[in-house]
C-alpha positions in Angstrom: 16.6 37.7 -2.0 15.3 34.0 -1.9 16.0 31.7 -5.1 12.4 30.0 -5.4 12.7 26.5 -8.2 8.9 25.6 -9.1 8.1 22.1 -9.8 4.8 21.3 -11.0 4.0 18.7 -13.9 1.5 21.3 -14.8 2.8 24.3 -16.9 -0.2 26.0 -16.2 0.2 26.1 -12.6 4.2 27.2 -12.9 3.1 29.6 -14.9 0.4 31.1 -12.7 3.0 31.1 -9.7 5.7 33.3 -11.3 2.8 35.6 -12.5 1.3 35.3 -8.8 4.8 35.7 -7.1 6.0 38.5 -9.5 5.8 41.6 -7.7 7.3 40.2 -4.3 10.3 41.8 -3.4 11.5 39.2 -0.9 12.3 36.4 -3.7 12.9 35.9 -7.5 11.8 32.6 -9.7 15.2 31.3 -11.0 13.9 28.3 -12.9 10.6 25.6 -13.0 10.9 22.0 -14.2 7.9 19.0 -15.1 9.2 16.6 -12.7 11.8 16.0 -10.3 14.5 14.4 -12.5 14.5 17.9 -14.2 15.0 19.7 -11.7 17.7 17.4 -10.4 19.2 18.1 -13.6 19.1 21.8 -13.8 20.3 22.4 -10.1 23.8 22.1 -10.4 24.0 25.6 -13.3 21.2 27.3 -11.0 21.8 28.5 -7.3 18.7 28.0 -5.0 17.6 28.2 -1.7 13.8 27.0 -2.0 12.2 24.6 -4.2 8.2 24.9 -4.4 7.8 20.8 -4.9 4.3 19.2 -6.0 3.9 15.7 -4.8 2.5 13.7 -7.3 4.5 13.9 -10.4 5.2 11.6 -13.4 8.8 10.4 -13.7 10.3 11.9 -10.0 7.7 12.2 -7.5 7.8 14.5 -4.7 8.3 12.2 -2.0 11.6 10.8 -4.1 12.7 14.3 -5.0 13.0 15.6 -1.6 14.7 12.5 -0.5 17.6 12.7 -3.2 17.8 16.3 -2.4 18.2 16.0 1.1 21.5 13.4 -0.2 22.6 15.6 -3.2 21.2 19.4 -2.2 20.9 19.0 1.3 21.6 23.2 1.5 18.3 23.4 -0.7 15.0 23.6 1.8 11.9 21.8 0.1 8.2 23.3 0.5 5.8 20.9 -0.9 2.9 22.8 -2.9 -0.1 20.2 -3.2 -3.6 19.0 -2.6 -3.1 16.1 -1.2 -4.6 16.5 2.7 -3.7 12.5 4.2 -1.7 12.9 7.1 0.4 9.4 6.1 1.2 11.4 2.8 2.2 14.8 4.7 4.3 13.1 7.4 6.1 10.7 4.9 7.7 13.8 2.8 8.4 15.8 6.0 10.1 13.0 7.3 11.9 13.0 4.1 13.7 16.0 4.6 10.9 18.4 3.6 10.8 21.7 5.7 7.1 22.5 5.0 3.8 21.8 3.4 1.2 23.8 2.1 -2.5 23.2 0.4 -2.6 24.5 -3.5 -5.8 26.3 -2.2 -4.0 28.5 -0.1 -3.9 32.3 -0.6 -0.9 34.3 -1.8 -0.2 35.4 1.0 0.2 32.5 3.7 2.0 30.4 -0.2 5.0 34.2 0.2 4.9 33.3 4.1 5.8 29.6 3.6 8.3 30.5 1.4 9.5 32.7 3.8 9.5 30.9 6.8 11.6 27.6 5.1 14.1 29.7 3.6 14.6 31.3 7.3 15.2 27.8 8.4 11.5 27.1 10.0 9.1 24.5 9.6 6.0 24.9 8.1 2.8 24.1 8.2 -0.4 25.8 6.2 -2.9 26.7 8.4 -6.1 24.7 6.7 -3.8 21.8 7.3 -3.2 22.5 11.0 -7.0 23.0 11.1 -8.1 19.9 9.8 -5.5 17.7 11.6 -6.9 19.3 14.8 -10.2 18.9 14.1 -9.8 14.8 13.5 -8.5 14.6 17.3 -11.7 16.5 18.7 -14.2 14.4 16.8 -13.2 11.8 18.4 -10.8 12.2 21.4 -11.3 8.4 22.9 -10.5 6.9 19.9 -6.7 7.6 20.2 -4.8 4.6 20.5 -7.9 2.2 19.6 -6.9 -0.5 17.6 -9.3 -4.0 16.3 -6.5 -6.0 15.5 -4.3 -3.0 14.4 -6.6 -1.1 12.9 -6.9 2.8 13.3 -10.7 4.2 14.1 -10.5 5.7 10.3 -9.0 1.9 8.4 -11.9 0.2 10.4 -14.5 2.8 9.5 -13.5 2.0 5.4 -13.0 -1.6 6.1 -16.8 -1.4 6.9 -17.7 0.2 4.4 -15.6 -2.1 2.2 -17.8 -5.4 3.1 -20.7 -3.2 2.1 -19.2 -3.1 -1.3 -18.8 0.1 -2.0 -16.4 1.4 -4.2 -12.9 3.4 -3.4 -14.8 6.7 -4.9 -18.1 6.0 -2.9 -15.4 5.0 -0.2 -14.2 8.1 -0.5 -17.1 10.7 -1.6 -19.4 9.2 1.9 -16.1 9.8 4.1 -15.6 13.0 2.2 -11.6 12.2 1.6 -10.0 11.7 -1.7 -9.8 8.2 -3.3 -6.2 7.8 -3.2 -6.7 8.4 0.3 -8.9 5.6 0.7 -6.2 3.8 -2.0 -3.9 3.9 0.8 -6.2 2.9 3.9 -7.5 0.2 1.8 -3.9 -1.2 0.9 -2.8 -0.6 4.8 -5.9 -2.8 6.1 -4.6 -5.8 3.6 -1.2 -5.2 4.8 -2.5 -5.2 8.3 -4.6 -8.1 7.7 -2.7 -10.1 6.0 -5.7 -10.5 3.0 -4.7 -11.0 -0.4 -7.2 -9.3 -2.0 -10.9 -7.5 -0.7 -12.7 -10.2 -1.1 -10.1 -12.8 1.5 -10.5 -9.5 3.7 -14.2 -9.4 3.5 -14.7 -13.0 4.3 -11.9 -12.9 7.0 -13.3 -9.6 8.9 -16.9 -11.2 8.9 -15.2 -14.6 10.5 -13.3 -12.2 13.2 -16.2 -10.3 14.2 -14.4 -6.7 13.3 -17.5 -5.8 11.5 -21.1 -7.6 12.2 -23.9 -8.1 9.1 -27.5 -8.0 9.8 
């Protein structure tokens, strides 16, 4: 029987797992927490083997939480329920210690199989995920490797956008990504650039030449 620990800043959601996972043989709910400085607290009086771990959460995130797991529970395996899609996000918590990540759109079936497949010991990947990560490397299979002045084919594509003056949102609903996504691109090109703000970026990428105006 596998100990699942749901941790979701939204009761609603918590709720509708244990109804969801109710009737699965193969595991039991043993408790649920708002963030991951609750759960953190609870895990010492409650035996687990899986923690179903949202991302973005007030207090203890989910990038935190696994990390202080991985120091303090490191016999606990971490599956990170959420719908954030950006691979930098997904590869920063797996590095972290996490053993899998799966979309909140998934169906109850591939969510029991995660669960599953963690507490076995296995990495995990949802399949929508897979699917979308492959799909970026055949729209554009020569742009591997490309860089303009260490920029990735996607950072270039906002910073473009970004001298238009379009807005994160905009940003984000024309590339059909989320805004935080484009948050974090946007925040990566300053880094990269060495900009203070967007508009020492814009002037600097139209005196470089890494994107033209007609």
């Amino acid at each position: 029987m596998i100990r699942l620990f749901l941790v979701d800043d939204h009761a609603v959601l918590r709720e509708g797992l244990r109804m969801l996972l109710a009737d699965e043989p193969s595991l039991v709910v043993v408790g649920d927490a708002d963030d991951g400085q609750q759960l953190l607290d609870q895990l010492p009086s409650i035996p687990t083997d899986v923690v179903l771990l949202d991302l973005h959460m007030p207090v203890l995130d989910g990038l935190a939480t696994t990390q202080r797991l991985r120091e303090e529970f490191p016999e606990v395996r971490v599956l990170i329920l959420s719908m954030e899609d950006h691979e930098l996000s997904i590869g920063q918590v797996l590095e972290a210690g996490a053993a899998g990540y799966i979309l909140k759109n998934a169906e109850k079936g591939e969510i029991i199989l995660a669960i599953q497949s963690v507490a076995a010991g296995k990495r995990f990947l949802c399949s929508e995920l897979g699917l979308l990560m492959l799909g970026k490397v055949l729209e554009a299979p020569t742009e591997i490797g490309k860089t303009t002045n260490g920029l990735s084919q996607r950072e270039r594509e906002v910073l473009h956008l970004v001298t238009d003056g379009l807005t994160n949102q905009e940003i984000a609903d024309k590339l059909f990504t989320s805004k935080r996504t484009i948050e974090t691109h946007r925040q990566n090109i300053l880094e990269k650039s060495g900009a203070k703000n967007t508009a020492s970026l814009v002037k600097l990428a139209l005196e470089q030449g890494w994107v033209t105006k007609t």
